[in-house]
N, C-alpha and C positions, 0 to 999 in steps of 0.2 A: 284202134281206140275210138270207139264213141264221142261226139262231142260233151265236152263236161264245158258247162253252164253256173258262171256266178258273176263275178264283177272284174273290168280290168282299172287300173291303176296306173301311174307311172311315177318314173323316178330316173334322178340323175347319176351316170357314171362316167371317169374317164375325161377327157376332156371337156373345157371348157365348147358347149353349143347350145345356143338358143336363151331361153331361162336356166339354166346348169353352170354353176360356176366349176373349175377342175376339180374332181375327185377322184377318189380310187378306182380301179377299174375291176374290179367285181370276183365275184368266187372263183370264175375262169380267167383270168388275168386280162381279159379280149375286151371289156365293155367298155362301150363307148357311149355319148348319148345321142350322137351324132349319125349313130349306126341303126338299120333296122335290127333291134337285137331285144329279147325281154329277160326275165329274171321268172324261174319255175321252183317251187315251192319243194320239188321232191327229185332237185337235181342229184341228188347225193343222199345216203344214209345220215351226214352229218348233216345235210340242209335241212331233211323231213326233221331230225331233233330239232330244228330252232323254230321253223314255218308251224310244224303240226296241223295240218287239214284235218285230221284225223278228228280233233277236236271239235271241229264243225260239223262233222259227217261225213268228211269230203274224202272220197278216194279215188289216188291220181296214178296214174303210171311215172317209174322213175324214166326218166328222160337227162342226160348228160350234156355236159357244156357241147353245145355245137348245134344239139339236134333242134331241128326247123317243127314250128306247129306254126300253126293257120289261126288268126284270132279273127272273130267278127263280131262288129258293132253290133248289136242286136237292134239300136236304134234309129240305124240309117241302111244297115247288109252292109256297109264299107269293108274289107276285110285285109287282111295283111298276113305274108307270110316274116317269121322272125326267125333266131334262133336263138339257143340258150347261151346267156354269157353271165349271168348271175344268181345265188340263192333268191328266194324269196316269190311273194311277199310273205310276211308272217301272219299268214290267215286267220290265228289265232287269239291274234289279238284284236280281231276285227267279226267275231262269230256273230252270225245275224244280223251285220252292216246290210244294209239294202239302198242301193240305186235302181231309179225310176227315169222313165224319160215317155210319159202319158202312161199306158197298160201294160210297158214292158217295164218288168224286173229284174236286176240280180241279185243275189246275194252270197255274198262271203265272197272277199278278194280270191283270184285263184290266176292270177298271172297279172307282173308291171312291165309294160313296155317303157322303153328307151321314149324320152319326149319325139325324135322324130319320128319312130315308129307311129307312134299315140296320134300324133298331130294328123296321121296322114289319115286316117279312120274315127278322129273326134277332135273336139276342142281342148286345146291344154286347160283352158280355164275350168272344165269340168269338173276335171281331178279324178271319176270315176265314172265309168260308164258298163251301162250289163252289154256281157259279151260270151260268144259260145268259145273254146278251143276245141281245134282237131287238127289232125295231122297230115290228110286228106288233101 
């Protein structure tokens, strides 16, 4: 797989860590927020119905609860390996969002990491930051 390029995100699952009060623990039963772990838009035939990149433009490889990709900050090279423990994000609803950080861009969310993942390759208070995945 190609690195596919838009915006990462993050969000809370699973227990209580950091900014995260307890929640659920995600499409794969396994999320934590506490964990290196993100949430893929086309974990499942029923995830792509809810996410729809498609909508964007965006076409992703399905990839299942477990499997590991490589996310990097596009504005610092920080990078991080995760794996999948949740649906999402719903790219859909976010078509043409663009994050900047000076000349670099992304646009259209296309992976949320766990806050500590996030933390470790941006600032939580961001919220979004442009970033490549790959698998690599």
């Amino acid at each position: 797989m190609a690195a596919l390029t838009g915006e990462m995100s993050w969000f809370c699952c699973g227990t209580a860590w950091g900014p995260c009060s307890s929640t659920g623990r995600g499409a794969c039963g396994t999320c934590n927020s506490g964990s290196y772990q993100h949430a893929w838009p086309n974990a499942s035939a029923a995830c792509l119905e809810i996410t729809r990149p498609d909508r964007c433009g965006i076409t992703m490889s399905r990839r299942g609860c477990g499997f590991r990709h490589y996310t990097t900050n596009r504005c610092n090279g920080k990078r991080i390996g995760t794996t999948i423990a949740d649906c999402g994000p719903q790219t859909d609803l976010w078509c043409g969002e663009r994050a900047c950080c000076g000349s670099v861009c992304g646009t259209n969310r296309i992976v949320d990491l766990t806050p500590a993942a996030y933390s470790q390759i941006a600032n939580l208070s961001s919220g979004l930051s442009p970033c490549s995945v790959d698998i690599v």
